[in-house]
matplotlib code that plots the C-alpha trace (Angstrom):
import matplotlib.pyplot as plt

x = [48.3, 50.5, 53.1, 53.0, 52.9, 56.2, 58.2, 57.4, 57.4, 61.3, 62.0, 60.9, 61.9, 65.7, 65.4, 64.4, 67.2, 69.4, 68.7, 68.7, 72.3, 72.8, 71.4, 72.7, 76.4, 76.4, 74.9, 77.7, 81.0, 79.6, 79.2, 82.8, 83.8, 81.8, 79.9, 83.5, 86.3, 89.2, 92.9, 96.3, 97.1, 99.6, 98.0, 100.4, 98.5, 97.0, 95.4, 92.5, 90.9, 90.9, 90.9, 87.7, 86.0, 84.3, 81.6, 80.5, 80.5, 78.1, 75.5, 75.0, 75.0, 71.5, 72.5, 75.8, 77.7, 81.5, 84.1, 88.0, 89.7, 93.3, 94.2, 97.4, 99.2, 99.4, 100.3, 97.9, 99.6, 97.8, 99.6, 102.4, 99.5, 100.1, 98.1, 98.7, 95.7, 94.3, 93.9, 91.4, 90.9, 87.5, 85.8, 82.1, 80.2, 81.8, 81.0, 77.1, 77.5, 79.2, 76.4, 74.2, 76.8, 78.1, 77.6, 79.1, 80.3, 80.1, 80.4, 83.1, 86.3, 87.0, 90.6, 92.8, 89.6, 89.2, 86.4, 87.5, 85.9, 84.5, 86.9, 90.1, 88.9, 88.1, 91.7, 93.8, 90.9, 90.4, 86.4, 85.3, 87.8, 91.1, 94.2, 95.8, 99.1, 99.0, 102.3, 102.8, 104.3, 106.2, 108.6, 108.6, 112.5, 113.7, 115.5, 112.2, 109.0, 105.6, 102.8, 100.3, 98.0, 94.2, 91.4, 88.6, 85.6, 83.6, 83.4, 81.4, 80.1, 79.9, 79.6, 82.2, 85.5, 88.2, 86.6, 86.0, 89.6, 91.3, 90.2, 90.7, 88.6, 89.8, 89.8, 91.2, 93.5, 94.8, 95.5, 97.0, 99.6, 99.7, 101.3, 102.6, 100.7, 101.1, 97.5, 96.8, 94.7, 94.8, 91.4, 87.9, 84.9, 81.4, 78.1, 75.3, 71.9, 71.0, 73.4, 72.6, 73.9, 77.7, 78.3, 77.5, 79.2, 82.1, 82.2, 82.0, 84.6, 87.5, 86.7, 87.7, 90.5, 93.7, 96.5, 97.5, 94.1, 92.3, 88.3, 86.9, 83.8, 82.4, 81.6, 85.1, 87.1, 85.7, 85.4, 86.0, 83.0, 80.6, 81.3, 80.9, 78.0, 76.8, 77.8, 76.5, 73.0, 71.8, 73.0, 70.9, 67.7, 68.1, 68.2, 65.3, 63.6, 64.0, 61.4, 58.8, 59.4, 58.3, 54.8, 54.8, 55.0, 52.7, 50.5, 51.1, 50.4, 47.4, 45.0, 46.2, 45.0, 41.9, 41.3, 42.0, 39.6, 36.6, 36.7, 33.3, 32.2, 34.2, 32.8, 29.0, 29.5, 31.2, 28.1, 25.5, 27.3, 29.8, 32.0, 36.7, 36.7, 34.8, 36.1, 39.5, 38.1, 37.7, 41.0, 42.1, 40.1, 41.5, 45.2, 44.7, 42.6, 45.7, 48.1, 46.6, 45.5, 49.2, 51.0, 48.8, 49.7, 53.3, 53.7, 51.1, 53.3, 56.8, 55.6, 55.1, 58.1, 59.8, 57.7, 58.3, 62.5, 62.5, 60.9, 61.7, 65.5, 64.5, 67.5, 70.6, 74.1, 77.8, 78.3, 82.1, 81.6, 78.6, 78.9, 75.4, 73.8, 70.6, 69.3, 67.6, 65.2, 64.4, 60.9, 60.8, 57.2, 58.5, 60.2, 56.9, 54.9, 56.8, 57.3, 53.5, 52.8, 55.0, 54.1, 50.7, 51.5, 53.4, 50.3, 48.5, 51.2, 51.6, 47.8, 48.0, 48.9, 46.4, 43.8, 45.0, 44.9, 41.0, 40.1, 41.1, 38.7, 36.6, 32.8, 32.4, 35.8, 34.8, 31.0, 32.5, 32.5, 29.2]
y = [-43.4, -40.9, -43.2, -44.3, -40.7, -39.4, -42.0, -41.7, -37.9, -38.3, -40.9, -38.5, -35.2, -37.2, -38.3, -34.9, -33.0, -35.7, -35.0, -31.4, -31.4, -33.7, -30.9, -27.7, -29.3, -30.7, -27.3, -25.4, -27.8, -27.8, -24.6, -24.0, -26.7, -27.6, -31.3, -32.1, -31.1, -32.1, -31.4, -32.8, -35.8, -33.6, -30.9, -28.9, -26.6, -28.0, -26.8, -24.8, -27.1, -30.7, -33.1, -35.3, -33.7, -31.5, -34.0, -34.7, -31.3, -31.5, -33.8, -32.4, -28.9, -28.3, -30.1, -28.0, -25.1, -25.2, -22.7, -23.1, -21.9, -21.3, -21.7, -21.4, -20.1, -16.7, -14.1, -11.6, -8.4, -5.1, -3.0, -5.1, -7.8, -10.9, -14.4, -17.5, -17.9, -19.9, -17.9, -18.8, -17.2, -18.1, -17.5, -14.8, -18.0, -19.5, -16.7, -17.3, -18.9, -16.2, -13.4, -16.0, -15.8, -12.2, -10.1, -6.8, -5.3, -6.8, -9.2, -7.4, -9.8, -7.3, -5.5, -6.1, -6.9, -9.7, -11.0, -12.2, -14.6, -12.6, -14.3, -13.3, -9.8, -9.3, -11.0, -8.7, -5.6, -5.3, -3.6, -2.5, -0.8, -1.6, -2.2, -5.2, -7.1, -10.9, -12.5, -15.9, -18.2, -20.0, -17.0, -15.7, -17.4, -16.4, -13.0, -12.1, -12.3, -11.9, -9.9, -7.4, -5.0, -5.6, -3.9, -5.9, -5.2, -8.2, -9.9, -13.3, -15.8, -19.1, -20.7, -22.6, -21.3, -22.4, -21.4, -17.8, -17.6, -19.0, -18.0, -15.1, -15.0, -12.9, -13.4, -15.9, -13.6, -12.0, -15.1, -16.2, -13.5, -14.0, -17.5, -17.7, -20.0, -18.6, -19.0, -22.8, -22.9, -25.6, -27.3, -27.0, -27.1, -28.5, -27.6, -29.4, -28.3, -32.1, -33.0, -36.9, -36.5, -36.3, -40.0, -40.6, -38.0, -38.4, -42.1, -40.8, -38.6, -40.8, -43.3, -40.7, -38.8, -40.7, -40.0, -37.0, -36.1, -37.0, -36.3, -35.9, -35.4, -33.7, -36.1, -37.9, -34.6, -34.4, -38.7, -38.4, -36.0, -37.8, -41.3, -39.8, -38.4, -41.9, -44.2, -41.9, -42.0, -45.5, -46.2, -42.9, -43.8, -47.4, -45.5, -43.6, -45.9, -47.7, -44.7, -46.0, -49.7, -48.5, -47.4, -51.3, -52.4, -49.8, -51.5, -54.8, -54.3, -51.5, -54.5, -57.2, -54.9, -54.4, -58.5, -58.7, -55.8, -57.1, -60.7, -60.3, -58.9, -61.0, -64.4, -62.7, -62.1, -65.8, -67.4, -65.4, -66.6, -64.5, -66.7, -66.2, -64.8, -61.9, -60.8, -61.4, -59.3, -56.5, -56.3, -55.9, -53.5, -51.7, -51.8, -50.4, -47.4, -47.0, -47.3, -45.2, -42.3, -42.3, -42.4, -39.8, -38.0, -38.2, -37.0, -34.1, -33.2, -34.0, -31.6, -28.6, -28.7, -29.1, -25.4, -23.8, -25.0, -24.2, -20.4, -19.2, -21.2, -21.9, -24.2, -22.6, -24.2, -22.7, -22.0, -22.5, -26.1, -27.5, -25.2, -23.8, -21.2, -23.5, -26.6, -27.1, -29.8, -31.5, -33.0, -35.9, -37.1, -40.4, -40.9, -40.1, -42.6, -45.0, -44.8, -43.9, -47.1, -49.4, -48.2, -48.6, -52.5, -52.8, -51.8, -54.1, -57.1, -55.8, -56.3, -60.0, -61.4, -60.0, -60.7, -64.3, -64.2, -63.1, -65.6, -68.0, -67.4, -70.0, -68.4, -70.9, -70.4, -66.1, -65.9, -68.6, -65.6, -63.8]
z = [45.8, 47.6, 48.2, 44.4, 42.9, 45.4, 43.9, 39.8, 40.7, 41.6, 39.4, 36.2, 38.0, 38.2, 34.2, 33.5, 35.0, 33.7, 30.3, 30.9, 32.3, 29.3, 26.7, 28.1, 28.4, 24.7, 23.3, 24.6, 23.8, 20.5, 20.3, 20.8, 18.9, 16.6, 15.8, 13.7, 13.4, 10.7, 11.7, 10.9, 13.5, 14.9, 15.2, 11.9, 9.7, 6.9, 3.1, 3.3, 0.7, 1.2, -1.6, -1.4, 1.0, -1.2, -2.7, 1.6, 2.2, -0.8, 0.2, 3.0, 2.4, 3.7, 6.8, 7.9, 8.4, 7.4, 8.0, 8.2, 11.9, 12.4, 16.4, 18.3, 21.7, 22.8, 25.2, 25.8, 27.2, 28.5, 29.9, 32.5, 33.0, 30.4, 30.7, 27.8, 26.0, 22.7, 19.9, 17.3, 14.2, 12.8, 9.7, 9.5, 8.7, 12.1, 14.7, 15.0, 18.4, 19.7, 19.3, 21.8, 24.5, 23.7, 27.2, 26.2, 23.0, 19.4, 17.5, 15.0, 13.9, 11.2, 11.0, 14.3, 16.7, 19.0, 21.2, 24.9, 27.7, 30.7, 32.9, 31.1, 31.1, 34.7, 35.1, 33.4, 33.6, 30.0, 28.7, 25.1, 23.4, 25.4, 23.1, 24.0, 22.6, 21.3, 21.3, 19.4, 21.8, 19.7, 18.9, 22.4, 22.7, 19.8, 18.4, 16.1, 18.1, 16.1, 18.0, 16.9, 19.0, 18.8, 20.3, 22.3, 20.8, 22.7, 26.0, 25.9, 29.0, 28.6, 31.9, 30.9, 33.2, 30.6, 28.0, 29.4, 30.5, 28.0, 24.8, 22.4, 18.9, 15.8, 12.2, 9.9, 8.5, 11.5, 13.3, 10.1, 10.0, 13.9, 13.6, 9.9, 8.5, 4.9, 3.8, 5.7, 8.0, 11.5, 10.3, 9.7, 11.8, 10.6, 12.8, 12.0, 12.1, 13.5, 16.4, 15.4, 12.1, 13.6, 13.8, 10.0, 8.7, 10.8, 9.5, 5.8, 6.4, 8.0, 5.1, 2.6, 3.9, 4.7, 6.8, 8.0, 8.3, 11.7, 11.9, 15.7, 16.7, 19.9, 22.0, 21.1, 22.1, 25.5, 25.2, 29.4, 30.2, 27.9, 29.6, 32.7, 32.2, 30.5, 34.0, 36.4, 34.5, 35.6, 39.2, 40.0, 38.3, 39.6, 43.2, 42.4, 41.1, 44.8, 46.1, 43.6, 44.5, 48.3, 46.6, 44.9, 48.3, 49.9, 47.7, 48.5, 52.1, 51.7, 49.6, 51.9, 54.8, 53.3, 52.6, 56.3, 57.4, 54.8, 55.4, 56.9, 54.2, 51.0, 53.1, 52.5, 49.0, 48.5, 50.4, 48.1, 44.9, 44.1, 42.1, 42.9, 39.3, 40.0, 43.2, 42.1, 39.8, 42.3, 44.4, 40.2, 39.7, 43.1, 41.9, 39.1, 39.8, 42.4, 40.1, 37.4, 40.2, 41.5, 38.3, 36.8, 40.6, 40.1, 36.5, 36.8, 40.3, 38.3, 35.3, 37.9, 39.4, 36.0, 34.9, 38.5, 37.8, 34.3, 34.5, 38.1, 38.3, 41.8, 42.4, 41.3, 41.3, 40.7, 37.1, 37.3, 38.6, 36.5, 34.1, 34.3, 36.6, 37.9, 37.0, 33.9, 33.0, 29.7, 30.2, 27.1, 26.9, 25.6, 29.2, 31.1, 28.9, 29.3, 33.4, 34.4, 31.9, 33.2, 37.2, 36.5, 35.3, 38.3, 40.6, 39.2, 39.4, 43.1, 43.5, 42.2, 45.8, 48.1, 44.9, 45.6, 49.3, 48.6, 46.8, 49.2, 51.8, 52.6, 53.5, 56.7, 58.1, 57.3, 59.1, 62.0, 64.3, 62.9]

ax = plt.figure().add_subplot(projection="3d")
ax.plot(x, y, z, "-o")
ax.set_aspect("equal")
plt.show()
């Protein structure tokens, strides 16, 4: 039973921090960058109203959030410190996300003020109320440069170490007049309140609008991580799942250890009428209390350790590498179903041989020696 309930125990405690790795990565890409995202294919500013996207936007208005975002390249100067950065300008409806990850300051876009990644502002030691300069790359070679001065009236964290070093959030209409985009915008950005909704919608989309208009979803943007994410999945269940096969065989061998210590005792129970059926019936039975006891064992242990993880971050990690601080898990009661279900069949498969064996005894050939 022990045996059984160490291996389900790190078979679900491995799905579970899977799909919390899974969860907490998603959240915060798509925070960033919203479920969609409609641009011009190469990357040129486009009108802030799109023909026939309207009626989508529509249908689903319940579903979404949209807001329009203007983003380009930019040096940010204070003082004789300067380091390139993306600047995005982003509309009220679009700065929700950043009040959850907002560490000091406020979440004010109005007039000249911008909001800065933690990183960036340790960098170039910039806190609340600094004036800084934003140049627009683009002009940087040429005789008339276009910067403005803004004043930092947030400092988010992420987790995420390009993110907090790289980007700079204002308004739409500062970063309009930042780059010159004359009242176009680079695209707009749709959050969903159902992450599963992307897909369709995306679909519905690229049907409707034609070239130059490209629609990308989250998971195609950052197409690499996802797919990672997706192949390294199976090969380590499939070696965790090798821990629970050692309880399938610590099975095996515990019942054909017991038909070998009560032969005595199955060849008096054969001699006094006891017909195969019903003893096979037994060394069943057997298996699957084991079975049921150490799958039961393993998810009640695999639960605690999720709680002890999930509320006292036991095991931490780097946040600049995995983009989190400790290890989350996701416990999906669908998952543990379906493992302490199909262990438990598997005890009492792996109980089917020495069941067998039992039944095989011969009463003479067992009370030859009594």
């Amino acid at each position: 039973m022990a045996g059984l309930a160490v291996g389900i125990s790190a078979l679900l405690i491995t799905l579970f921090i899977l799909n919390g790795f899974e969860r907490v990565i998603s959240e915060k890409i798509a925070d960033f960058d919203g479920h969609i995202r409609v641009r011009h294919y190469l990357n040129k500013s486009i009108p802030s109203k799109i023909e026939g996207m309207g009626p989508i936007i529509s249908a689903y208005n319940d579903k979404l959030v949209q807001s329009k975002f203007i983003q380009g390249s930019a040096l940010l100067r204070k003082g004789k410190s300067a380091e390139g950065v993306i600047v995005e300008g982003i509309e009220p409806d679009g700065t929700a996300f950043l009040s959850k990850i907002l560490v000091r300051g406020t979440v004010d876009l109005k007039g000249h003020n911008i909001i800065i990644g933690e990183r960036l502002a340790n960098q170039l030691n910039i806190d609340i109320g600094d004036n800084t300069v934003l140049f627009d790359i683009a002009t940087l070679g040429g005789s008339k440069k276009r910067l403005n001065q803004f004043t930092v009236t947030g400092i988010f964290h992420s987790g995420m170490s390009e993110y907090d070093q790289s980007l700079v959030y204002t308004n739409l209409s500062q970063a309009d007049g930042l780059f010159n985009l004359e009242g176009n915008v680079s695209g707009h950005i749709l959050r969903l309140v159902d992450n599963e909704l992307s897909d369709k919608l995306s679909q519905l989309l690229e049907e409707e609008l034609a070239y130059p208009y490209m629609v990308m979803t989250w998971k195609e943007k950052n197409r690499a991580l996802f797919k990672w994410m997706d192949v390294q999945r199976w090969p380590i269940l499939f070696i965790f799942s090798l821990i629970a096969l050692v309880g399938m065989v610590n099975i095996i061998s515990a019942l054909a250890m017991i038909v070998i210590d009560k032969t005595r005792q199955i060849g008096i129970l054969k001699s006094i009428g006891m017909t195969q059926g019903k003893l096979k019936q037994v060394f069943l039975a057997k298996g699957f209390i084991i079975g049921v006891a150490g799958s039961g064992g393993g998810v009640v242990l695999a639960l605690f350790l999720s709680w002890l993880q999930n509320n006292f971050k036991i095991i931490t990690v780097p946040e600049d590498v995995y983009f989190m601080d400790f290890i989350p898990m996701d416990i999906h009661f669908g998952h543990v179903g379906i493992v302490a279900t199909i262990s438990a069949g598997c005890a009492v498969l792996a109980s089917v041989w020495p069941t067998m064996r039992a039944g095989k005894i011969q009463p003479a050939k067992a009370l030859s020696y009594e």
